[in-house]
C-alpha positions as a printed NumPy array, in Angstrom:
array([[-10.772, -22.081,  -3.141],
       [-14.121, -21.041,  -1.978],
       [-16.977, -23.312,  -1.991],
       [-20.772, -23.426,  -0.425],
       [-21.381, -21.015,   3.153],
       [-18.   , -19.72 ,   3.231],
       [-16.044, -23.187,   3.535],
       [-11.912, -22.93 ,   2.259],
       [-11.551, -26.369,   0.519],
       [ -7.653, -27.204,  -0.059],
       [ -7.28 , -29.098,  -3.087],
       [ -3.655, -29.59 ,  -3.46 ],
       [ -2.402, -33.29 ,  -2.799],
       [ -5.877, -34.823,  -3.714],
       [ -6.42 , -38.206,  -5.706],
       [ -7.767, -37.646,  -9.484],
       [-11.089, -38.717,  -8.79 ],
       [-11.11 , -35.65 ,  -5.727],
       [ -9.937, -33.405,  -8.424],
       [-12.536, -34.281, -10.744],
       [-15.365, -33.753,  -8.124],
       [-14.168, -30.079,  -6.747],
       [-13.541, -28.888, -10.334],
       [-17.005, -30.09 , -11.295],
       [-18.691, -28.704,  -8.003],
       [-16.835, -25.408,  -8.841],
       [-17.557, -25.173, -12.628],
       [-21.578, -26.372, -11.596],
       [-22.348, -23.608,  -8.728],
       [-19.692, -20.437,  -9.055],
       [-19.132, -18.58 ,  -5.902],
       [-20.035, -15.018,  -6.485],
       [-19.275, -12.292,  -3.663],
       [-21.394,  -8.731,  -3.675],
       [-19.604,  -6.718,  -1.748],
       [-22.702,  -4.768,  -0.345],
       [-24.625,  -7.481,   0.467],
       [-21.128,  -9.223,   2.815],
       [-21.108,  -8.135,   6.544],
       [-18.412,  -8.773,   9.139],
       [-18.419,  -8.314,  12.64 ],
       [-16.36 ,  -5.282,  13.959],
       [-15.171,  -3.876,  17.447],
       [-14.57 ,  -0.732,  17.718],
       [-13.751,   1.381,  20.697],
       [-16.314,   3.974,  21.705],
       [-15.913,   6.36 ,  24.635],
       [-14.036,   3.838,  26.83 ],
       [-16.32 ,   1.125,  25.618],
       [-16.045,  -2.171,  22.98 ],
       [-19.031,  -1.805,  20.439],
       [-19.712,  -4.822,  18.608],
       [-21.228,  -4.033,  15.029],
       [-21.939,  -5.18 ,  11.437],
       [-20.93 ,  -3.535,   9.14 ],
       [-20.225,  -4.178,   4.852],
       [-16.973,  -5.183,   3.451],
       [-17.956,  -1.62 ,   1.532],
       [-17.831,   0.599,   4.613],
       [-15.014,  -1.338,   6.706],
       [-12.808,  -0.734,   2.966],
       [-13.563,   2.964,   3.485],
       [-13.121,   2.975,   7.548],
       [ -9.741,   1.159,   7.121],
       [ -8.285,   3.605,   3.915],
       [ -9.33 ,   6.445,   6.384],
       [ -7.488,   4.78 ,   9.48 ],
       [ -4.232,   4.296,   7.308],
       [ -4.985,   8.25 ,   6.012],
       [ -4.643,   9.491,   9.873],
       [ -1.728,   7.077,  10.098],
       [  0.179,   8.441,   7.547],
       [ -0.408,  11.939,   9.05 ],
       [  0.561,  10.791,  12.204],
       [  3.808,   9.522,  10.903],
       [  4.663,  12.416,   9.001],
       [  3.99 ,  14.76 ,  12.186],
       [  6.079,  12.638,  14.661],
       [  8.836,  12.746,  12.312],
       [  8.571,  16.774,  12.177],
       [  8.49 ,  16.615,  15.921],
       [ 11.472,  13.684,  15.818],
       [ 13.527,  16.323,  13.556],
       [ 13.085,  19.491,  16.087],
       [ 13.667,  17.128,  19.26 ],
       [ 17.288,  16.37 ,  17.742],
       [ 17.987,  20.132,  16.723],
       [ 16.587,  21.483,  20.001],
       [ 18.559,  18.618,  21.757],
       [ 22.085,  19.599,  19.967],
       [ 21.244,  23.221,  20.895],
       [ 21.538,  22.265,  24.511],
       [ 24.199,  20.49 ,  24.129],
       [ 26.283,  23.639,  22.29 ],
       [ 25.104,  25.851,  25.56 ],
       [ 26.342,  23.13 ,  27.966],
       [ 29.494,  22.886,  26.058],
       [ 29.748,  26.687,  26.305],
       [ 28.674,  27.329,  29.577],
       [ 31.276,  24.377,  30.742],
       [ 34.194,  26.052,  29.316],
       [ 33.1  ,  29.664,  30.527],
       [ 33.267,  27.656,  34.083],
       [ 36.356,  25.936,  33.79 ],
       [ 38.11 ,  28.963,  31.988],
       [ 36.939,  30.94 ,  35.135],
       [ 38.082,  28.43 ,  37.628],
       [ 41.26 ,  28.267,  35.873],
       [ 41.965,  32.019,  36.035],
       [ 40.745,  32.114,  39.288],
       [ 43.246,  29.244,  40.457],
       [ 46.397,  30.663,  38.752],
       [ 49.184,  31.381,  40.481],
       [ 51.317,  34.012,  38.904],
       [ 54.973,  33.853,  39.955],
       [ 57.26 ,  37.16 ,  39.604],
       [ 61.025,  36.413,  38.944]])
């Protein structure tokens, strides 16, 4: 639970009396959060560099749904790209096959020994 300048208070495992005095503290003085008016801190990598900025809970929402956007874009393209790697990659290996047994089939004709009765 939330309480005063962003202290957590645990109140599991507390005597009655400890109860008594968070439930009244919370019931006396709600927490409210605006979401415009809450900042965090943020690093974000700029040309090479690590920016330190403020930002609202607001704009890192938005920053973070548009990060997971691009994600999900990436993910679809590598697993296009994943999908032609393994068909290019079992093309290659139907050539090798082919060209193999074009070289032994060669070898072996060239190697034969015909005997005449």
């Amino acid at each position: 639970m939330r309480m005063g300048s962003g202290m957590v208070v645990l109140i599991f495992n507390l005597p009655d009396f400890a109860w008594t005095q968070c439930l009244h503290a919370i019931l006396e003085s709600p927490q409210v959060l605006i979401v415009e008016e809450e900042k965090i801190i943020v690093e974000e990598n700029k040309g090479g560099q690590v920016v330190v900025e403020e930002k609202s809970l607001v704009d890192t929402v938005y920053y973070l749904k548009d990060q997971v956007k691009d994600l999900k874009q990436d993910y679809v393209k590598l697993q296009k790209d994943l999908e032609e790697e393994k068909k290019a990659r079992k093309r290659l290996e139907n050539m090798l096959r082919k060209s193999l047994r074009s070289i032994v089939d060669t070898n072996y004709e060239d190697n034969k020994i015909v005997v005449h009765s």
